[in-house]
BAFI-848375 format. One record per residue: residue number from 1; residue in one letter; y, z, x of N, C-alpha, C, CB in turn. Coordinates in steps of 0.1 Angstrom, whole numbers, plus 5000, padded with zeros to 4 digits. Each point is the difference from the previous one (the first is absolute). Glycine has a CB too. Layout:
REM BAFI-848375
<node><resi>NUM</resi><resn>A</resn><n_y>Y</n_y><n_z>Z</n_z><n_x>X</n_x><ca_y>Y</ca_y><ca_z>Z</ca_z><ca_x>X</ca_x><c_y>Y</c_y><c_z>Z</c_z><c_x>X</c_x><cb_y>Y</cb_y><cb_z>Z</cb_z><cb_x>X</cb_x></node>
...
END
This chain:
REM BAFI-848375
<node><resi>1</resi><resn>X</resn><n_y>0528</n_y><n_z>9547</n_z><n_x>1033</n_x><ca_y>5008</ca_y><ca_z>4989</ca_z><ca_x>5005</ca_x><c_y>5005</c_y><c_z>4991</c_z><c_x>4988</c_x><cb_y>4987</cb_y><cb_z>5001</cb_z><cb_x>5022</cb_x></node>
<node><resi>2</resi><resn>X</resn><n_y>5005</n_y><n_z>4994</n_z><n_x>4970</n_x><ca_y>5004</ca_y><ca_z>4994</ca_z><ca_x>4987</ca_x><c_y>5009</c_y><c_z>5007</c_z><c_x>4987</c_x><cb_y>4979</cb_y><cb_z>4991</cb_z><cb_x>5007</cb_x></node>
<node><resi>3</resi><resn>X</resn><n_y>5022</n_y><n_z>5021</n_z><n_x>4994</n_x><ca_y>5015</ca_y><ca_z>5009</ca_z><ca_x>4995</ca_x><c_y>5012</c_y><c_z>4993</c_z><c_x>5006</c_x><cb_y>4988</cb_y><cb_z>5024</cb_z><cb_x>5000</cb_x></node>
<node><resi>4</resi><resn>X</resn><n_y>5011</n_y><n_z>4979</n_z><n_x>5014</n_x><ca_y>5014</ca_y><ca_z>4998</ca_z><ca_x>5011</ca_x><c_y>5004</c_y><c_z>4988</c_z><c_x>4997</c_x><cb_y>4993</cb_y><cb_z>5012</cb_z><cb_x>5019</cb_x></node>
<node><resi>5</resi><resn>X</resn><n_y>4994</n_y><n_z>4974</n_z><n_x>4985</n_x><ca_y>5007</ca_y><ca_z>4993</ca_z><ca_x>4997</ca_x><c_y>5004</c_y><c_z>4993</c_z><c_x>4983</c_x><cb_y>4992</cb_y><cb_z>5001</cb_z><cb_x>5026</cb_x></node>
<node><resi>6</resi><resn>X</resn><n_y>5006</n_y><n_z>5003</n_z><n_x>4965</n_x><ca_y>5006</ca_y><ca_z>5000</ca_z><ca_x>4984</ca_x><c_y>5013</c_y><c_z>5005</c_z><c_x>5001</c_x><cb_y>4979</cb_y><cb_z>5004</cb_z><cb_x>4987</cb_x></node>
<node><resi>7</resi><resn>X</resn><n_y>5023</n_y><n_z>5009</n_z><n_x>5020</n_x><ca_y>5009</ca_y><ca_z>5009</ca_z><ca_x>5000</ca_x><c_y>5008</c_y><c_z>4991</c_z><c_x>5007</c_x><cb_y>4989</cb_y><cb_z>5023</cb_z><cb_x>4997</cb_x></node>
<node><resi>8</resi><resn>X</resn><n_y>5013</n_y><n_z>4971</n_z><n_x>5016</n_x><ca_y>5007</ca_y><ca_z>4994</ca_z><ca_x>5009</ca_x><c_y>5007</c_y><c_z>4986</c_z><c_x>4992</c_x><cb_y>4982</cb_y><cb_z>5011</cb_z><cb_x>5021</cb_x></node>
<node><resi>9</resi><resn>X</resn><n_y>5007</n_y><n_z>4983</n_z><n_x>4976</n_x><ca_y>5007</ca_y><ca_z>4990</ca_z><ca_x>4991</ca_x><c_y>5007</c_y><c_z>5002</c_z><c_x>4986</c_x><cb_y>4985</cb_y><cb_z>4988</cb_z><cb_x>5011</cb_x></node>
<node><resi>10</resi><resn>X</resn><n_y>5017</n_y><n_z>5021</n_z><n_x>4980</n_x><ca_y>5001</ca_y><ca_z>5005</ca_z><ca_x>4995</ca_x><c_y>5011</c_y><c_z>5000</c_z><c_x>5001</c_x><cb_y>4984</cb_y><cb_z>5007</cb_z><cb_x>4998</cb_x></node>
<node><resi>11</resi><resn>X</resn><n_y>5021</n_y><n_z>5004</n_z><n_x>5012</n_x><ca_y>5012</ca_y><ca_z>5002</ca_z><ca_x>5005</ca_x><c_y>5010</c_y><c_z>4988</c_z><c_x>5004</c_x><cb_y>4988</cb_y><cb_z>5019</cb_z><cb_x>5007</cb_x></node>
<node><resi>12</resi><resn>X</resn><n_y>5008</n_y><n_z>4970</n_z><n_x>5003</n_x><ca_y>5000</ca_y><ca_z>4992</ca_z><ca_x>5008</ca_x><c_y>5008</c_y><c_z>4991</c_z><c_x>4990</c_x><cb_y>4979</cb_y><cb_z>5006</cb_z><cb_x>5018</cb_x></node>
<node><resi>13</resi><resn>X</resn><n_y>5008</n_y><n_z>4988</n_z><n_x>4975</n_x><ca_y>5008</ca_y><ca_z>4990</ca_z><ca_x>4988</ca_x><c_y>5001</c_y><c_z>5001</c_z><c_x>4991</c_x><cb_y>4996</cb_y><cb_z>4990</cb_z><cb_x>5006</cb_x></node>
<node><resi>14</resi><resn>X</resn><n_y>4996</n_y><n_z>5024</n_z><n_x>4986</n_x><ca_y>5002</ca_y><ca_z>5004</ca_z><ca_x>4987</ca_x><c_y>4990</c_y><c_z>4991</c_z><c_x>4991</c_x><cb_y>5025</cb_y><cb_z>5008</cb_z><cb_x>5005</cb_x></node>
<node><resi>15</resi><resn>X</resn><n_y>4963</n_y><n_z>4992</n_z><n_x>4999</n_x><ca_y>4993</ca_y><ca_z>4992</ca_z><ca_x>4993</ca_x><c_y>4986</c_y><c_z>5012</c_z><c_x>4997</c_x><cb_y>5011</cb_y><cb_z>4973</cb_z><cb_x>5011</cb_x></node>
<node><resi>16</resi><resn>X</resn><n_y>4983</n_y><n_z>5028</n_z><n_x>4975</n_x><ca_y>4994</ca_y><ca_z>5007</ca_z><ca_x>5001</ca_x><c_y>4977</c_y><c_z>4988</c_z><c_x>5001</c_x><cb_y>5031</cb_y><cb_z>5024</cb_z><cb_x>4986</cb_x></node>
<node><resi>17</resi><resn>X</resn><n_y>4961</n_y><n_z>4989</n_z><n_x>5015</n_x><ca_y>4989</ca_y><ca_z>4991</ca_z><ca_x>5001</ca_x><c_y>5000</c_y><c_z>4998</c_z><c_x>4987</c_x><cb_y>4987</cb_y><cb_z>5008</cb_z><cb_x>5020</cb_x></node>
<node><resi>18</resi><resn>X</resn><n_y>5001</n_y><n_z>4981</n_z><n_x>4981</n_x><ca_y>4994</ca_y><ca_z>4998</ca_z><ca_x>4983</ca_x><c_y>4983</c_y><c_z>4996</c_z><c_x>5004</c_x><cb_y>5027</cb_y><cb_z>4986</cb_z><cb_x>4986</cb_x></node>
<node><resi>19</resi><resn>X</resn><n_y>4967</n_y><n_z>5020</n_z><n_x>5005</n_x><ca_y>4988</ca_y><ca_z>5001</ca_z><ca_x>5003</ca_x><c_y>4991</c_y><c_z>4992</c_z><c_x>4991</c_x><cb_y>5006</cb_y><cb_z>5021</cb_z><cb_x>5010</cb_x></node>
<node><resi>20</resi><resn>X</resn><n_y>4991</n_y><n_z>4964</n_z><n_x>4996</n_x><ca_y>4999</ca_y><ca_z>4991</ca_z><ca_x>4989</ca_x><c_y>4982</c_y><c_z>4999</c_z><c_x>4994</c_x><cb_y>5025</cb_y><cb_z>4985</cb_z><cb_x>5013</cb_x></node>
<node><resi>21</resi><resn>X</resn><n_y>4965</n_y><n_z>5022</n_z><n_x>4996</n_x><ca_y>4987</ca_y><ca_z>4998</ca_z><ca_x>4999</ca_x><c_y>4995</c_y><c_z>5015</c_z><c_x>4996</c_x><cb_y>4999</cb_y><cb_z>4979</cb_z><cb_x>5017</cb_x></node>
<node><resi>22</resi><resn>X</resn><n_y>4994</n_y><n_z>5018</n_z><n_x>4968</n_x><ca_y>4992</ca_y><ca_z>5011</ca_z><ca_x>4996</ca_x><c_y>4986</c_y><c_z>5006</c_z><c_x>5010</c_x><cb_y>5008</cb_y><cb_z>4988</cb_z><cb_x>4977</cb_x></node>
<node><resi>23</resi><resn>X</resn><n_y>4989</n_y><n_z>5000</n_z><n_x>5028</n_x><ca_y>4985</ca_y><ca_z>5003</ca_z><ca_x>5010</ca_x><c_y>5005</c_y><c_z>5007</c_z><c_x>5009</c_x><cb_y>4987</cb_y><cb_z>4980</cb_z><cb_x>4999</cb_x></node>
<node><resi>24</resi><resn>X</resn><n_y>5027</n_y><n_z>5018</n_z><n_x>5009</n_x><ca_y>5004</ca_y><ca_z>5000</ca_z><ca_x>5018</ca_x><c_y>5016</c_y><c_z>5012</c_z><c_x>4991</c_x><cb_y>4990</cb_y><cb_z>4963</cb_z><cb_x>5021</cb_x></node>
<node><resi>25</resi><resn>X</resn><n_y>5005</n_y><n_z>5051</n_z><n_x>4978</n_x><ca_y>5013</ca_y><ca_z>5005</ca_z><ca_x>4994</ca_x><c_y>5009</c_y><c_z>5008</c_z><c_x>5011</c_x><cb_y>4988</cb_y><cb_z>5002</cb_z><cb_x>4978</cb_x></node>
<node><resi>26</resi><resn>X</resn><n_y>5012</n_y><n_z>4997</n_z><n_x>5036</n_x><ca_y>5006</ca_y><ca_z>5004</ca_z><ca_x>5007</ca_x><c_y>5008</c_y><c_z>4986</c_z><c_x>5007</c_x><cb_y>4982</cb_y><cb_z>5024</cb_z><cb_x>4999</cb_x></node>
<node><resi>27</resi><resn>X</resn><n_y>5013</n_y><n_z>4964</n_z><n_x>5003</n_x><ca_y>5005</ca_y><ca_z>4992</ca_z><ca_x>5002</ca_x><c_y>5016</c_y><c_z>4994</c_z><c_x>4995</c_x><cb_y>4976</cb_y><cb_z>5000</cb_z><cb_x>5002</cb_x></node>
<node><resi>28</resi><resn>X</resn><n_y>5035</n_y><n_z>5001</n_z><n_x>5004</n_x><ca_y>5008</ca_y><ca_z>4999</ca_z><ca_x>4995</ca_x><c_y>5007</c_y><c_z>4987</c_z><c_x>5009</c_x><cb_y>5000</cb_y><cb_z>5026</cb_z><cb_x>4989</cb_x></node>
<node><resi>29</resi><resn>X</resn><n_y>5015</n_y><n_z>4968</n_z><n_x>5003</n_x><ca_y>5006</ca_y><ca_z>4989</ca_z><ca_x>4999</ca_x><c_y>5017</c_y><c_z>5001</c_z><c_x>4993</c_x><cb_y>4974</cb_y><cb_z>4990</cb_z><cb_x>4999</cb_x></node>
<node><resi>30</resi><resn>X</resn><n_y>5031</n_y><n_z>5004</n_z><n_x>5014</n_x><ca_y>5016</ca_y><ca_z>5004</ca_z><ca_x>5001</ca_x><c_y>5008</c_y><c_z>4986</c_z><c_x>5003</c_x><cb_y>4995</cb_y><cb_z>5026</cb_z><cb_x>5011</cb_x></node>
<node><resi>31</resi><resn>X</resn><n_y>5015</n_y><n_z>4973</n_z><n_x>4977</n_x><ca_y>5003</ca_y><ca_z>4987</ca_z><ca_x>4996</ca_x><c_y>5017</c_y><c_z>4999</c_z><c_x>5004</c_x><cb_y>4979</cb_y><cb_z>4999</cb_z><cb_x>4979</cb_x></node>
<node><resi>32</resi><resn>X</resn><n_y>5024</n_y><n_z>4987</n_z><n_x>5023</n_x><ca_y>5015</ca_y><ca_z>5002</ca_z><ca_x>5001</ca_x><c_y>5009</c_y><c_z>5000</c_z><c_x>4984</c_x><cb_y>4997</cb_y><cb_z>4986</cb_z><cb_x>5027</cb_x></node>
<node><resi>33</resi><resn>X</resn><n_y>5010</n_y><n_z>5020</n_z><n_x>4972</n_x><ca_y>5005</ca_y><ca_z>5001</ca_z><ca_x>4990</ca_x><c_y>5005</c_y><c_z>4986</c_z><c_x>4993</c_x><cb_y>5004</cb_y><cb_z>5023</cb_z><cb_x>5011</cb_x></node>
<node><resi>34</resi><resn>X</resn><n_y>5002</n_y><n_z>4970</n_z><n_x>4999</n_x><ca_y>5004</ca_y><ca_z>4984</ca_z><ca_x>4995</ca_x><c_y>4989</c_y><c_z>4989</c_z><c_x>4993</c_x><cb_y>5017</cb_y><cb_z>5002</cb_z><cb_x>5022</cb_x></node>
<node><resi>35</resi><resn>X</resn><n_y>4974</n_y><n_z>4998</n_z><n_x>4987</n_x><ca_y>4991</ca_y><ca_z>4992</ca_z><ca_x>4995</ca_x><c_y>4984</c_y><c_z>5004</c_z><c_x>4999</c_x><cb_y>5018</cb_y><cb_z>4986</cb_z><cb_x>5010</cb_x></node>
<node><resi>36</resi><resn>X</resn><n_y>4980</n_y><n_z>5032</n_z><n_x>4990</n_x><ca_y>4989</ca_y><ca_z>5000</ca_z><ca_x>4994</ca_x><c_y>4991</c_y><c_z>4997</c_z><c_x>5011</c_x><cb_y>5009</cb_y><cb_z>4993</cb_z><cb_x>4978</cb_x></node>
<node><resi>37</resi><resn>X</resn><n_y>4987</n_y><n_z>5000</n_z><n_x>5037</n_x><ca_y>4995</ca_y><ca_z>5000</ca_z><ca_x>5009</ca_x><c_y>4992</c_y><c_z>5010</c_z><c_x>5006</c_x><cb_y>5015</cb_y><cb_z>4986</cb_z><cb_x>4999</cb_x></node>
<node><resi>38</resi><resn>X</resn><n_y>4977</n_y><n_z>5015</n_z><n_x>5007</n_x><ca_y>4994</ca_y><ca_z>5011</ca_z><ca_x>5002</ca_x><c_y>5008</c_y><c_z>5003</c_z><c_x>5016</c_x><cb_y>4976</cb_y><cb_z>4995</cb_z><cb_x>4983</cb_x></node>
<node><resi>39</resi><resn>X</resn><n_y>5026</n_y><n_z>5012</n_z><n_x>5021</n_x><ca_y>5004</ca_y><ca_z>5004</ca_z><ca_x>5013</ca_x><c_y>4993</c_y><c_z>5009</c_z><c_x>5012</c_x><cb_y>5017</cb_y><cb_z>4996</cb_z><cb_x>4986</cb_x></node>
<node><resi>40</resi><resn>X</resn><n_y>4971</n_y><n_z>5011</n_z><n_x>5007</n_x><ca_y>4994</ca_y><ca_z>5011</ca_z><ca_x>5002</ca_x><c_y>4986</c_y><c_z>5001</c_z><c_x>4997</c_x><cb_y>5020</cb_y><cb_z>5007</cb_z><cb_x>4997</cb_x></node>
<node><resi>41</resi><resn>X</resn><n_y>4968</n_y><n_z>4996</n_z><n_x>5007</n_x><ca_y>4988</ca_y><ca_z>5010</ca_z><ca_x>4991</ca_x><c_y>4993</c_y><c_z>5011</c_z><c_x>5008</c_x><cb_y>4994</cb_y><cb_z>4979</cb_z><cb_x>4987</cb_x></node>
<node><resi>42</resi><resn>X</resn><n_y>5003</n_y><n_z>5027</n_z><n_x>5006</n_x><ca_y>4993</ca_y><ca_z>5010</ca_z><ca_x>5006</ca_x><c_y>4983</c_y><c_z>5001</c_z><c_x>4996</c_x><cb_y>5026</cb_y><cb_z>5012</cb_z><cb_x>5001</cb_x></node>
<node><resi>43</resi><resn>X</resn><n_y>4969</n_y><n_z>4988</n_z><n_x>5007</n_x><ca_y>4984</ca_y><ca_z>4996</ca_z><ca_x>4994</ca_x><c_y>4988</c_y><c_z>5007</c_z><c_x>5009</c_x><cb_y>5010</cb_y><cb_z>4974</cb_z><cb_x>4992</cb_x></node>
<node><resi>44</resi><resn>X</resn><n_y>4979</n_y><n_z>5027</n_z><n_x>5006</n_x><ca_y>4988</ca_y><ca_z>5004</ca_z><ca_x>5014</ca_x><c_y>4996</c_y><c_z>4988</c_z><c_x>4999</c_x><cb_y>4990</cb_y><cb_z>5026</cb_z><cb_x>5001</cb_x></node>
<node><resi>45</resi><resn>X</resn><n_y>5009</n_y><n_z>4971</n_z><n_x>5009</n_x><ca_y>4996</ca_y><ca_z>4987</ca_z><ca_x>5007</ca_x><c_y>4985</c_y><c_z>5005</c_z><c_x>5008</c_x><cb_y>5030</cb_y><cb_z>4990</cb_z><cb_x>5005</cb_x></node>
<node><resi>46</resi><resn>X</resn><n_y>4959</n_y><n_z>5006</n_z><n_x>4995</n_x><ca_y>4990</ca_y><ca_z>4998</ca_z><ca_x>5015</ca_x><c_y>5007</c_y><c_z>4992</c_z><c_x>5012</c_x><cb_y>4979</cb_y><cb_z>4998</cb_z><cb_x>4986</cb_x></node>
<node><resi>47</resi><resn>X</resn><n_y>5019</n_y><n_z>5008</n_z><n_x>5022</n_x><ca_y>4998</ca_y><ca_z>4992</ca_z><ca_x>5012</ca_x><c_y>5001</c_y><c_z>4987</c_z><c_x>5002</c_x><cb_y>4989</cb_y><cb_z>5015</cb_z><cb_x>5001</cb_x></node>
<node><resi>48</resi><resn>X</resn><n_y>4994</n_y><n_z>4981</n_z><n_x>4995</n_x><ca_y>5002</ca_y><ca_z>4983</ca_z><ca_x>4999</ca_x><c_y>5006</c_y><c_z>4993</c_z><c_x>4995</c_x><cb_y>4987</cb_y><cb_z>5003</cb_z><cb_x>5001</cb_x></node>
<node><resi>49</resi><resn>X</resn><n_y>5018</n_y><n_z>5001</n_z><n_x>4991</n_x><ca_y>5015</ca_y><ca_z>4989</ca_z><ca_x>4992</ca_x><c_y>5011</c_y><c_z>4999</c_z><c_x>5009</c_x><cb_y>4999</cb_y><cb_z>5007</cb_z><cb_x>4976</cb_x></node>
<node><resi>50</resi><resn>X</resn><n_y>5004</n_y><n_z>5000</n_z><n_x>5037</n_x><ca_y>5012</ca_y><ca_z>4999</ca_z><ca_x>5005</ca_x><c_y>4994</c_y><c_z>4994</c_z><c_x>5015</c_x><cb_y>5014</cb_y><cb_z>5020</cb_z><cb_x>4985</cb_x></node>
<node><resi>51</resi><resn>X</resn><n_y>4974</n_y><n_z>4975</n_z><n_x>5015</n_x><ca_y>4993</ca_y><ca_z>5001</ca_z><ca_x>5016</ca_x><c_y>5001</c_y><c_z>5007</c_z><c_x>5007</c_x><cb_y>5000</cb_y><cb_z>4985</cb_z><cb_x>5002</cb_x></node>
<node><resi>52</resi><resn>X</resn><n_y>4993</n_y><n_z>5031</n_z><n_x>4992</n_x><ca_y>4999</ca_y><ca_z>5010</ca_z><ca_x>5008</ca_x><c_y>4983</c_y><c_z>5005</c_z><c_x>4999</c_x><cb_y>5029</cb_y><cb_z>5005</cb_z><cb_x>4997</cb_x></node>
<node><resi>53</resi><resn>X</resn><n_y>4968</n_y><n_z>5006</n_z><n_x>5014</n_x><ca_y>4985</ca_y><ca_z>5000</ca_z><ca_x>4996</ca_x><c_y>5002</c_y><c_z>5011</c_z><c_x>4990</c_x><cb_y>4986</cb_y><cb_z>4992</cb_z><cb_x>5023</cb_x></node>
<node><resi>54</resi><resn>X</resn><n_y>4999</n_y><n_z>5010</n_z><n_x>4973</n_x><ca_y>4999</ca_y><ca_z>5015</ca_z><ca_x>4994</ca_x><c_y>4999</c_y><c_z>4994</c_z><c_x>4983</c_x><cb_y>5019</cb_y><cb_z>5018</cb_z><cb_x>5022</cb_x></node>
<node><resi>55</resi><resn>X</resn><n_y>4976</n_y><n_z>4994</n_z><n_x>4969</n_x><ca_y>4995</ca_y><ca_z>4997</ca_z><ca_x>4987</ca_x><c_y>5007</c_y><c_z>5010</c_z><c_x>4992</c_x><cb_y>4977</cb_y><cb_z>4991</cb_z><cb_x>5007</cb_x></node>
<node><resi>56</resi><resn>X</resn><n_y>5033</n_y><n_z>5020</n_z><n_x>5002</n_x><ca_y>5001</ca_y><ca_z>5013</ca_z><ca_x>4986</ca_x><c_y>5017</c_y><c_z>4993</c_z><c_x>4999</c_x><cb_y>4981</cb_y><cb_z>5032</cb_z><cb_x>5006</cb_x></node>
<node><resi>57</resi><resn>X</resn><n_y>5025</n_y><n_z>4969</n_z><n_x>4982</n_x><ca_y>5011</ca_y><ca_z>4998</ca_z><ca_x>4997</ca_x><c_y>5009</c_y><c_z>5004</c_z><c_x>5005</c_x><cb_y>4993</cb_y><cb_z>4997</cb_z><cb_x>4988</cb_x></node>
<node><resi>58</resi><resn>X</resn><n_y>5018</n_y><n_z>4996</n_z><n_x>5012</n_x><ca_y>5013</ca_y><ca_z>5007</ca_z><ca_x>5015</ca_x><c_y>5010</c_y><c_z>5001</c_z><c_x>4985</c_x><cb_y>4999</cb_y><cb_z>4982</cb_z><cb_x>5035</cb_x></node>
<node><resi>59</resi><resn>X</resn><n_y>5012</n_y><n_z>5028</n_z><n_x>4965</n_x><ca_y>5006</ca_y><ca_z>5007</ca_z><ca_x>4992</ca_x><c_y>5018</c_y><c_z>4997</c_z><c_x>5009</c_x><cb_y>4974</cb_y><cb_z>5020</cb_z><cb_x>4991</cb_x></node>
END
């Protein structure tokens, strides 16, 4: 799912990822071209950070 959507925006706005954390290397970040903003990330998140139950990481 995290192909599709790189590939989707990609296409979409022509922006590519940039992968700004040595620790977190699959984590990526998609910027507007004008001002450098982030628009986008892609990350594993737990559960609990979004107020959901559960402990294994959601992808």
């Amino acid at each position: 799912m995290r192909d599709k959507i790189a590939k989707y925006l990609m296409k979409k706005y022509g922006t590519e990822p940039e992968y700004l954390w040595k620790r977190y290397p699959r984590f990526a970040v998609f910027r507007h071209d004008d001002n450098r903003k982030w628009y986008a990330v892609i990350m594993n998140v737990t559960p609990d950070k979004i107020g959901a139950m559960g402990c294994d990481e959601m992808r």
